[in-house]
C-alpha positions as CSV (number, residue, x, y, z in Angstrom):
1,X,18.4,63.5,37.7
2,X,17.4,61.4,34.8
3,X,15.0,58.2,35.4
4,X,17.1,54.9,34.6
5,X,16.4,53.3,31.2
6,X,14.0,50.4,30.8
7,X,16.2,47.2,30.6
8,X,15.6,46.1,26.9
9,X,13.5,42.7,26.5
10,X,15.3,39.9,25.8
11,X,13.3,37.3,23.5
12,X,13.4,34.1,25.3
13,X,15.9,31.0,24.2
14,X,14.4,29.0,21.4
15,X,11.5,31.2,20.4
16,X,11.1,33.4,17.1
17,X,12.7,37.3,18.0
18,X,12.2,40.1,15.4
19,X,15.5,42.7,15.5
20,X,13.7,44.2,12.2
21,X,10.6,44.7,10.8
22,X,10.2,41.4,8.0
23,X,13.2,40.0,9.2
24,X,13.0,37.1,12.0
25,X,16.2,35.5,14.0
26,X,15.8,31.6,14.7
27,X,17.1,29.9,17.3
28,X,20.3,28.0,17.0
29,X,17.8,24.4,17.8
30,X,15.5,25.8,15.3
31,X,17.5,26.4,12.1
32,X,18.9,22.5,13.0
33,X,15.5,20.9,12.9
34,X,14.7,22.9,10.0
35,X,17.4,21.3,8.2
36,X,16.6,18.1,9.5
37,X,13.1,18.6,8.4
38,X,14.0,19.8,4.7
39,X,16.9,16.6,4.5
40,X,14.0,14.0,5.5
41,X,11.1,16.3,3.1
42,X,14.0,15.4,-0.3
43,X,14.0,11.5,0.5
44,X,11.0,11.0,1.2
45,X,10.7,13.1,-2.0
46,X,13.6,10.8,-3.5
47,X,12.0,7.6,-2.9
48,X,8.9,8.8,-4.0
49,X,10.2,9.8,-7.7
50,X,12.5,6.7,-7.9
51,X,10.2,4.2,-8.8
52,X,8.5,6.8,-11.8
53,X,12.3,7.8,-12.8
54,X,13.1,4.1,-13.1
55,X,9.6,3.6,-15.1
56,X,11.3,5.8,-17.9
57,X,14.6,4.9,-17.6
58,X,13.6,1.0,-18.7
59,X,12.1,2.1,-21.4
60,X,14.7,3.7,-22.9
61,X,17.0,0.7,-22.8
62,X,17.4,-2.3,-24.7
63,X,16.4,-5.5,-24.3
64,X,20.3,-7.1,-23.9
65,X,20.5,-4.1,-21.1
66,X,17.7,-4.8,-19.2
67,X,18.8,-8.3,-18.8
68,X,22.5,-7.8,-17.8
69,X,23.6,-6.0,-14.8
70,X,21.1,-2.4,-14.1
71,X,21.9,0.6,-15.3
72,X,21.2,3.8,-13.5
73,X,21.1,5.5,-16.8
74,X,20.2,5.1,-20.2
75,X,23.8,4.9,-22.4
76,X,22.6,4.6,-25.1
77,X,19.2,5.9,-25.0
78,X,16.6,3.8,-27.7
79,X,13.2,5.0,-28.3
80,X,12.5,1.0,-30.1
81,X,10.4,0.2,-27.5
82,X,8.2,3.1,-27.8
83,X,8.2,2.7,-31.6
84,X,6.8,-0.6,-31.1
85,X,4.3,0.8,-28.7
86,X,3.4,3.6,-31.1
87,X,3.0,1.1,-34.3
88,X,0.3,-0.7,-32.1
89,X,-3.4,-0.3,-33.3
90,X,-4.4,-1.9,-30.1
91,X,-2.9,0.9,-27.8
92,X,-4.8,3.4,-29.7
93,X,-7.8,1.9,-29.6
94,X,-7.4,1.8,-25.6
95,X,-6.6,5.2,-25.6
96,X,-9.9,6.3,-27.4
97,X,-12.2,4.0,-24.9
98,X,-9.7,5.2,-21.5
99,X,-10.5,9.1,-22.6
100,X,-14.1,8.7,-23.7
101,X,-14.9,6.8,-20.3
102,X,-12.7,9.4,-18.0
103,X,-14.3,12.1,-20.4
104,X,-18.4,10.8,-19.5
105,X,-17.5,10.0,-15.5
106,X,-15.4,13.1,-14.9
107,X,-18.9,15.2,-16.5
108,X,-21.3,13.0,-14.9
109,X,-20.3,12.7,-11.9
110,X,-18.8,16.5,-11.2
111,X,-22.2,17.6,-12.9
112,X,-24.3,15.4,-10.9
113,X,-21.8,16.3,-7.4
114,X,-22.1,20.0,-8.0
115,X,-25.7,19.9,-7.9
116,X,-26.3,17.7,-5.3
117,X,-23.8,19.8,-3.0
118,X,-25.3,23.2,-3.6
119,X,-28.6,21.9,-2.7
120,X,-27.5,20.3,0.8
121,X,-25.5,23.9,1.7
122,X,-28.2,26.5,0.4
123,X,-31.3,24.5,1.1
124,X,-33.2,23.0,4.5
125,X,-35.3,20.3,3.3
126,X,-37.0,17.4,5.8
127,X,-34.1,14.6,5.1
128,X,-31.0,16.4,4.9
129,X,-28.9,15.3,7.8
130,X,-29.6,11.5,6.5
131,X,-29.1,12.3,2.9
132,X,-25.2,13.6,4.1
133,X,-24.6,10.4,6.1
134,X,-25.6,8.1,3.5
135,X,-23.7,9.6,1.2
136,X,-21.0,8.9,3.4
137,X,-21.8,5.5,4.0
138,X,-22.1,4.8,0.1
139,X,-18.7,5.7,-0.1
140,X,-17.4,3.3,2.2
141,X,-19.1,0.5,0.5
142,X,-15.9,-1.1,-0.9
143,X,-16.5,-2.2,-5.1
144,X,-16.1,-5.6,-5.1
145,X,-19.4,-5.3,-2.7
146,X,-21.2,-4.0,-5.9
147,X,-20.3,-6.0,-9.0
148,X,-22.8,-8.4,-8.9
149,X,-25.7,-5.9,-8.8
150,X,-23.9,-3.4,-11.4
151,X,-23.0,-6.2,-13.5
152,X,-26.8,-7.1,-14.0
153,X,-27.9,-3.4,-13.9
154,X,-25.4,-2.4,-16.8
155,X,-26.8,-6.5,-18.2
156,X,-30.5,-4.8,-18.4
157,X,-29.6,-1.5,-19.9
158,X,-27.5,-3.3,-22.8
159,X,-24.7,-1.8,-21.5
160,X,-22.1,-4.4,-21.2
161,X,-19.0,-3.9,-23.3
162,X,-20.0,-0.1,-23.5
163,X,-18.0,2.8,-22.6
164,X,-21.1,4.5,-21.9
165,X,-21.9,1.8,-19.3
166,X,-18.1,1.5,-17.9
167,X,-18.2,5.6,-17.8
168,X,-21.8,5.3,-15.4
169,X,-20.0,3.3,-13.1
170,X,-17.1,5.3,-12.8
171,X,-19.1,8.3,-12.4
172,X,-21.1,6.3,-10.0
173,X,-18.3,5.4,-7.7
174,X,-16.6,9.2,-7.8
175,X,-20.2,10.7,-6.9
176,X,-20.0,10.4,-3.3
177,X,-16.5,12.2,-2.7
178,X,-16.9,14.4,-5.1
179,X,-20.1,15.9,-3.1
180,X,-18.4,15.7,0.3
181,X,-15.5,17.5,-1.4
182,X,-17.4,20.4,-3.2
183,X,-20.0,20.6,-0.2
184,X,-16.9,22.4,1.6
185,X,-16.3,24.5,-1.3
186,X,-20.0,25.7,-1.2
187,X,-19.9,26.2,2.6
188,X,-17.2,28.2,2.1
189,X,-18.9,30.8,-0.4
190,X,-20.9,33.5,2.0
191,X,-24.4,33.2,0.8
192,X,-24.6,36.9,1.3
193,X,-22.1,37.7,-2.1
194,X,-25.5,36.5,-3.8
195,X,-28.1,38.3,-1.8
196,X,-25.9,41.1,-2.5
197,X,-26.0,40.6,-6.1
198,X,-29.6,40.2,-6.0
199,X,-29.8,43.6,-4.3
200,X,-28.0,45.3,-7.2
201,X,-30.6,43.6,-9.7
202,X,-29.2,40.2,-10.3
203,X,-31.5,37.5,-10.3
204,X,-30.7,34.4,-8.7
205,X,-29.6,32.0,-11.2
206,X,-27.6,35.2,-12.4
207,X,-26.4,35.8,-9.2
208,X,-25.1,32.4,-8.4
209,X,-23.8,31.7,-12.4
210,X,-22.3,34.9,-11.7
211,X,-20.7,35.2,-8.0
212,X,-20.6,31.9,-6.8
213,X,-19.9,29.8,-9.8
214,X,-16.4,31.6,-10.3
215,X,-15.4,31.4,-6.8
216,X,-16.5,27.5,-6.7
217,X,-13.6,26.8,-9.8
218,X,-10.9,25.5,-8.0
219,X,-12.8,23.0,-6.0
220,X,-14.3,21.6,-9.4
221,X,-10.8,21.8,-10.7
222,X,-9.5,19.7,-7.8
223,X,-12.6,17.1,-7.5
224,X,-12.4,16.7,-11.4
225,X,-8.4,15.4,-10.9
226,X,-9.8,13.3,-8.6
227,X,-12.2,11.4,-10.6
228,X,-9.8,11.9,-13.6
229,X,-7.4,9.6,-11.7
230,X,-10.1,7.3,-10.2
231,X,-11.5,6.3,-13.9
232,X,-8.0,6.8,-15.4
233,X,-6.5,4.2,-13.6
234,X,-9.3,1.7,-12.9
235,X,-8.9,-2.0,-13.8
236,X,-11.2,-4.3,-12.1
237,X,-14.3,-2.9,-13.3
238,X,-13.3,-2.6,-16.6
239,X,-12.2,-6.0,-16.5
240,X,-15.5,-7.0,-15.4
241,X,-17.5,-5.1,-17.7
242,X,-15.3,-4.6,-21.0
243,X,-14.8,-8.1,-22.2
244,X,-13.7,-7.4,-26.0
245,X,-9.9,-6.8,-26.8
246,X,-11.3,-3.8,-28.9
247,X,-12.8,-2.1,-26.1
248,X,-9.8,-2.6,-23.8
249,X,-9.3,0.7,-21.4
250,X,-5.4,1.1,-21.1
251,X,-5.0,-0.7,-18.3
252,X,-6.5,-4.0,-19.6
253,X,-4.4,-3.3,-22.6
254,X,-1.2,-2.5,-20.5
255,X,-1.7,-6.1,-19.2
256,X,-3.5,-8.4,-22.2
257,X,0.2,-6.7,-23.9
258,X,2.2,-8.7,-21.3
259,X,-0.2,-11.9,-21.4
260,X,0.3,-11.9,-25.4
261,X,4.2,-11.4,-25.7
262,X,6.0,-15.1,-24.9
263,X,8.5,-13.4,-22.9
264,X,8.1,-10.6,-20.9
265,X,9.2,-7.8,-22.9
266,X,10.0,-5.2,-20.3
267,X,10.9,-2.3,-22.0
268,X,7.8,-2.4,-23.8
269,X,5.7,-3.0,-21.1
270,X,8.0,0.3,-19.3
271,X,7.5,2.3,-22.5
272,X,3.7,1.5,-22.1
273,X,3.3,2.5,-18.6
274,X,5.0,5.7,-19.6
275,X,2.3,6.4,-22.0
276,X,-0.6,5.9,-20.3
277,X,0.6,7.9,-17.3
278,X,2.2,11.1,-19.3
279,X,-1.8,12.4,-20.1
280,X,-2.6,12.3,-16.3
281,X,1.1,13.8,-15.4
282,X,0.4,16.4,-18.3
283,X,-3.4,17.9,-17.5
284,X,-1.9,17.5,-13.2
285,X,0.8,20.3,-14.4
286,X,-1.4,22.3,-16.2
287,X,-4.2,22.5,-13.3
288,X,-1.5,21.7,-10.5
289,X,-2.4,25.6,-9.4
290,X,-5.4,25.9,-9.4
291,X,-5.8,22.2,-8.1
292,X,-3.5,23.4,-4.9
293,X,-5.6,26.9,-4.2
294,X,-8.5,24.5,-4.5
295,X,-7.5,22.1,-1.7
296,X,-6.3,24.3,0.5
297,X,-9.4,26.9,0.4
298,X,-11.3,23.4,1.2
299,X,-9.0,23.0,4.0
300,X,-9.4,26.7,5.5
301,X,-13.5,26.9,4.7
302,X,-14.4,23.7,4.9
């Protein structure tokens, strides 16, 4: 007489059960707040776009358009106000002094971050523990707190009105989360991949240039968008420090424009905006990979 077969398990009621390897079976209640989830995930994604979507889509319209009723689209589409835009000296000008500023903080302050992070991960030195927590504390220092003091600074170095002055301060203000971001990028690199290197005949500036450096690219890839935007996007310093209409950074442009025009010329001032945020929407889709791996190895290692 044959033993009586084992009652099959049954996977419980509203938990994951596998009938085949790579293949999983959700619940009934689960597949429902998956769609709920993915629904709420495309308008939050909605209401995020609209306000960028409606950006572009007033400054392909006319002037007579934008002041009758709205229109959800452009019928006709007009590229005037982005000819008038273009035709301005003024705007390139800005854009010069907005990418030789971004250019000097994004270097200084990733070189200067990158550094200053390796050196609190790989070395013990007396100090250490309150060199972290003031860097942390700098970076809660809001800006306005500062001007006064950078203001005279910048005043003794005969750096007012100086792109290489504006591009310190920027570099100055990204410093601090730029080391806390990279510090958990370095953390996560074993120090043993160099002493391994070293063992094969690698010496240790080799070995770092060589192991570490590589695996360290996506967290300088991610802090450098960060500072990117940060010194892209910044107004109130530059309005404090760039006085001159010739050594406007877009923003100060984007709004001396609107100040100089009698009326508000909003298709203009749309077609402007467009510009100045297509670079920044541009280099985000070339380094959006790397820029994600980045952030998420931070997550996991840091």
């Amino acid at each position: 007489m044959s033993a009586p077969a084992a009652a099959a398990p049954v996977a419980p009621v509203g938990r994951l059960s596998a009938t085949a390897p790579g293949r999983v079976v959700r619940s009934r209640s689960q597949r429902v707040r998956r769609v709920v989830l993915q629904v709420v995930a495309v308008l939050v994604a909605v209401l995020w776009v609209f306000p960028i979507y409606w950006m572009v889509n007033s400054s392909l319209q006319s002037s007579a358009d934008l002041s009758g009723d709205p229109h959800f689209w452009p019928s006709p589409a007009e590229l005037g106000n982005y000819s008038r835009i273009l035709s301005d000296a003024t705007f390139w000008s800005a854009l010069r002094v907005s990418a030789t500023v971004t250019v000097i903080a994004v270097a200084v302050a990733l070189f200067s971050a990158f550094f200053a992070a390796v050196a609190l991960t790989r070395f013990r030195f007396r100090g250490r523990t309150s060199m972290v927590i003031t860097v942390l504390v700098i970076q809660m220092i809001p800006a306005e707190a500062l001007f006064i003091s950078q203001y005279r600074m910048l005043d003794s170095w005969g750096l007012i009105n100086s792109v290489l002055g504006l591009g310190l301060l920027y570099a100055g203000h990204s410093v601090p989360i730029t080391i806390w971001m990279l510090k958990g990028f370095v953390d996560g690199v074993p120090a043993d991949l160099e002493e391994a290197a070293m063992i094969d005949g690698c010496s240790r500036p080799g070995a770092f240039l060589r192991i570490t450096l590589p695996l360290l690219a996506p967290g300088l890839v991610a802090s450098g968008i960060f500072a990117l935007l940060a010194s892209w996007n910044e107004y109130t310093l530059a309005l404090v420090v760039m006085k001159d209409n010739s050594s406007a950074t877009l923003p100060l442009w984007l709004a001396r424009f609107n100040v100089a025009n009698e009326a508000t010329d909003w298709g203009a001032i749309m077609a402007g905006s467009t510009l100045v945020a297509l670079p920044v929407v541009v280099v985000f889709l070339i380094v959006q990979g790397r820029m994600a791996k980045g952030l998420v190895a931070g997550a996991v290692k840091g």
